[in-house]
Phi, psi and omega in degrees: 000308177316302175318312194283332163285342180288306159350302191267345177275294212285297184299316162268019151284299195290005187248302169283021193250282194305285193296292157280338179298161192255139166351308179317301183297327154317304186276341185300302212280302181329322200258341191291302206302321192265024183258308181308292204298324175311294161354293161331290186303317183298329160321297154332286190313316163281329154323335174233035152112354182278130183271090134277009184285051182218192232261336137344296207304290189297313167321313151316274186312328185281353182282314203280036170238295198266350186263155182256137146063040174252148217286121181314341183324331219288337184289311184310323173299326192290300174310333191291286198294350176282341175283336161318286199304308164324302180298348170265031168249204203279294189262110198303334198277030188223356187329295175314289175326279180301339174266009166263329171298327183290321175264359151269354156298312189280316192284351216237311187235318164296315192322307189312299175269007135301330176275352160294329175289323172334295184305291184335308176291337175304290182209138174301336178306321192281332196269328180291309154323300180299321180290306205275336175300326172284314186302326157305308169290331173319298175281346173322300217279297207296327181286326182253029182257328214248005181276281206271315182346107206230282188300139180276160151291256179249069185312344182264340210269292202220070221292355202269317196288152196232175149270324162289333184279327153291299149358252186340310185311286169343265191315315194276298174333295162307335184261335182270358180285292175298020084262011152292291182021277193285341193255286192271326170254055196306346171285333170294097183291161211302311187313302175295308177319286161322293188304293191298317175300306171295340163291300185312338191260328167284326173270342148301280169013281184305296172299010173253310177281324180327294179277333176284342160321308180297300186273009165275316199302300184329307196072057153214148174298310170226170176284312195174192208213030194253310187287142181241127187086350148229014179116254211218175198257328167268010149291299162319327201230339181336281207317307183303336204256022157270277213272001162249348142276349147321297195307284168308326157296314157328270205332308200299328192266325191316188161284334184272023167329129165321000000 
């Protein structure tokens, strides 16, 4: 019950946020979000001796959330100066290791939700789409995963997860993909709608194991406790922080190019 009201709380935030909010108000809550979800990850991180909390880190993701079209170097700097910032820490053998979590941090959760903004200046629609496909598959996945679900996914990763319940996941996805579409984007003709939705959803997926993966390494259960019934705020979001530079990218490479 609790999920399902954070849920109910959460979702016609995020629709008059997408829709109604004025610009401002987008990227502040876009960056609010990828900032808590950083936040999460530096957590992870710290479990295994990296110091990624740091202020470098965040200053970077947020120009690459709020500035358009900005020239990918800014990744070049960042690995540059987090490898300075590294050679000072206590122990040289972790050198790598922490200046590579930190610009696979950033890049891992501002990058994503730069490619939201991205959707959003296309068509708002697009950014809701990219979002609502995982939501529709979640639950797809947890009802029928947790009725027929026989075969594990990934059992070392996620012992919850079925290969019917990613089915599902899938198969549901896809049919609310060919009609939001078919409704708001009539121009995606009925094939692409099907294919893209069902890759996006499979490749959420993948961000869904991805981070469970992370906090298995880890010895943790969840990302944080800010969400009540889902954890953390990057539980919530794994699968998006997948499927929505999928989503954008398509679009850049499609016939429906930027």
């Amino acid at each position: 019950m609790t999920r399902i009201l954070t849920a109910a709380v959460l979702i016609p935030l995020v629709v008059y946020v997408i829709f109604g909010g004025h610009q401002i108000l987008f990227l502040a809550v876009t960056c609010l979000v990828a900032v808590l979800c950083y936040r999460e990850y530096s957590d992870i991180a710290d479990t295994h001796g990296l110091e990624t909390d740091s202020p470098l880190a965040y200053a970077a993701g947020l120009v690459i959330v709020i500035v358009p079209h900005l020239d990918p170097v800014i990744f070049v700097l960042l690995a540059m100066a987090m490898l300075v910032i590294a050679i000072r820490s206590g122990s040289l053998t972790i050198t790598l290791m922490q200046a590579s979590a930190v610009v696979m941090g950033v890049a891992y959760v501002f990058g994503a939700w730069r490619c939201a903004a991205g959707l959003r200046m296309i068509n708002p629609h697009w950014l809701l789409y990219a979002l609502a496909l995982n939501w529709v598959g979640d639950i797809a996945a947890f009802y029928i995963g947790s009725r027929i679900g026989r075969h594990k996914l990934a059992p070392r990763i996620s012992p919850g997860k079925s290969w019917e319940g990613a089915i599902a996941s899938v198969v549901f996805s896809a049919v609310f993909g060919v009609v939001y579409l078919g409704r708001f984007i009539p121009e995606v003709p009925l094939w692409e709608a099907v294919l893209l939705t069902a890759a996006a959803n499979a490749v959420g997926q993948l961000g869904d194991l991805s981070e469970s993966a992370l906090k298995r390494g880890a010895g943790l259960k969840e990302s944080g406790n800010l969400l009540p019934g889902h954890g953390g705020w990057l539980d919530r979001v794994d699968s998006s922080l997948f499927s929505l530079p999928f989503v954008y990218f398509w679009l850049a490479r499609s016939s429906m190019s930027l």
